[in-house]
C-alpha positions in Angstrom: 0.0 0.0 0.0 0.8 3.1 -0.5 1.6 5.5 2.2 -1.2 7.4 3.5 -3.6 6.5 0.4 -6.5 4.7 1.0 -7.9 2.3 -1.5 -11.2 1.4 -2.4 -12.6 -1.8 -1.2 -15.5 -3.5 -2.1 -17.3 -3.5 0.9 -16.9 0.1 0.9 -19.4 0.3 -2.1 -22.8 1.3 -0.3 -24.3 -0.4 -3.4 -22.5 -3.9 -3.2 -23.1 -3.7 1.0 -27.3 -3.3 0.2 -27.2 -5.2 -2.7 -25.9 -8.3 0.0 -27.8 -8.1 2.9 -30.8 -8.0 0.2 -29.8 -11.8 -1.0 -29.0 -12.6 2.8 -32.7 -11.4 3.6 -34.7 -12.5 0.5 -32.6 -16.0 1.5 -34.2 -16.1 4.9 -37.7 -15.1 3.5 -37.5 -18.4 0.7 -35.8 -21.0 3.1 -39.3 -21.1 5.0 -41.3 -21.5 2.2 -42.4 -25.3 0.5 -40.7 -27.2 -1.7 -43.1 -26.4 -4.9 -42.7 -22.6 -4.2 -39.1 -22.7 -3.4 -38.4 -24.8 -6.3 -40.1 -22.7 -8.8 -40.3 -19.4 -7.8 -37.5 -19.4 -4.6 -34.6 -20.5 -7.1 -35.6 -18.0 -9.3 -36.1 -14.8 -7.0 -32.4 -15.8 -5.0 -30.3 -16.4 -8.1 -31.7 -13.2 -9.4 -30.8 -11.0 -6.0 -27.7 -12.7 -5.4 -26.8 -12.1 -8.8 -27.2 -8.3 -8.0 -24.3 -8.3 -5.4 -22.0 -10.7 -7.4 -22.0 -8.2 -10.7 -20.9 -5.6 -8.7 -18.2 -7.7 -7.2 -17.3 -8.6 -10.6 -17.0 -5.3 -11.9 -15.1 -3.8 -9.2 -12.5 -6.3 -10.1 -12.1 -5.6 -13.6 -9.5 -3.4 -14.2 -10.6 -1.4 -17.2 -14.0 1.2 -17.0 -15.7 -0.2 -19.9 -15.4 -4.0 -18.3 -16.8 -2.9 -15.0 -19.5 -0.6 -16.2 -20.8 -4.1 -18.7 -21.1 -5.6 -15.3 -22.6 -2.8 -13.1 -25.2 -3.0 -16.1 -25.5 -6.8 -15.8 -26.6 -6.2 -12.2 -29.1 -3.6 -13.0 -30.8 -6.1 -14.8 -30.4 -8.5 -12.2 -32.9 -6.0 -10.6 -35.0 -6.2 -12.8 -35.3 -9.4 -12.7 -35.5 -8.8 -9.0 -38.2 -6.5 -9.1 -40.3 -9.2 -11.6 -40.4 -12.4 -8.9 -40.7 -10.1 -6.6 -44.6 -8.9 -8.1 -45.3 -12.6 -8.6 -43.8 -13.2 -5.1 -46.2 -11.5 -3.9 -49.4 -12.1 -6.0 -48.8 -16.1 -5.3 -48.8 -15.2 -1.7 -45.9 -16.3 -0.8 -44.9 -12.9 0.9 -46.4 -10.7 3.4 -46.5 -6.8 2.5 -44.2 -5.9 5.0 -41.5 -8.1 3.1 -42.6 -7.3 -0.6 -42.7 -3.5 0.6 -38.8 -4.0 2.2 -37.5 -6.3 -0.9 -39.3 -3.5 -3.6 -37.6 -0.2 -1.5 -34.2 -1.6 -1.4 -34.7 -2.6 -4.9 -35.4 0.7 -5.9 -32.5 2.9 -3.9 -30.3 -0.2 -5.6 -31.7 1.3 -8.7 -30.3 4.6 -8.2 -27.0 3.5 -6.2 -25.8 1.5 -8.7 -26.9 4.2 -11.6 -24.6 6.5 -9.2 -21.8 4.1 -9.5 -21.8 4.1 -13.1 -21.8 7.6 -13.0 -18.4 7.7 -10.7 -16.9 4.8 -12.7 -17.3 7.3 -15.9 -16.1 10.1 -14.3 -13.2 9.3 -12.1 -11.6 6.6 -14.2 -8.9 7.1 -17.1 -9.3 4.2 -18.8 
């Protein structure tokens, strides 16, 4: 390390820290649930949100700013996704509304973190 500069980790992204306790929490939601609704829509909804966090991760370790913004991107669709199994999550009945409303809002400030992130990553890197 260099002296007295700090260096970004990835836990120090406020995106990849909410984007990880959201796949720890959804996790804990879909472990409860049935076999039928786990094995349809459960696999679905956690490989979706954990794939969220692991772009990120994925990104921040790519060296060059067109690499890691591919894979910022890639997550944002991961919330998509997210956001879709989520609605049917929901509609089934396989969540309460206190946990839809909790997944949706972190979803959504995801949204705009990771937008935010891209933003920086365009800004502040050379290459």
């Amino acid at each position: 390390m260099v002296e007295g500069k700090k260096f970004l980790k990835l836990n120090d992204l406020s995106s990849y820290k909410l984007a990880y306790n959201l796949s720890n929490y959804i996790w804990q939601v879909v472990i409860k649930w049935n076999y039928f609704e786990k094995d349809t829509v459960g696999k679905q909804l956690v490989r979706a949100a954990d794939s969220i966090s692991a772009n990120i991760a994925e990104g921040f370790g790519r060296y060059s700013k067109k690499d890691k913004i591919k894979f910022f991107r890639i997550s944002q669709g991961s919330i998509k996704e997210t956001l879709d199994w989520n609605e049917k999550s929901k509609t089934r009945g396989l969540i309460g509304h206190d946990e839809y409303d909790k997944i949706l809002a972190e979803l959504l400030q995801l949204e705009k973190e990771i937008n935010h992130l891209i933003k920086f990553t365009n800004e502040k890197l050379a290459i």
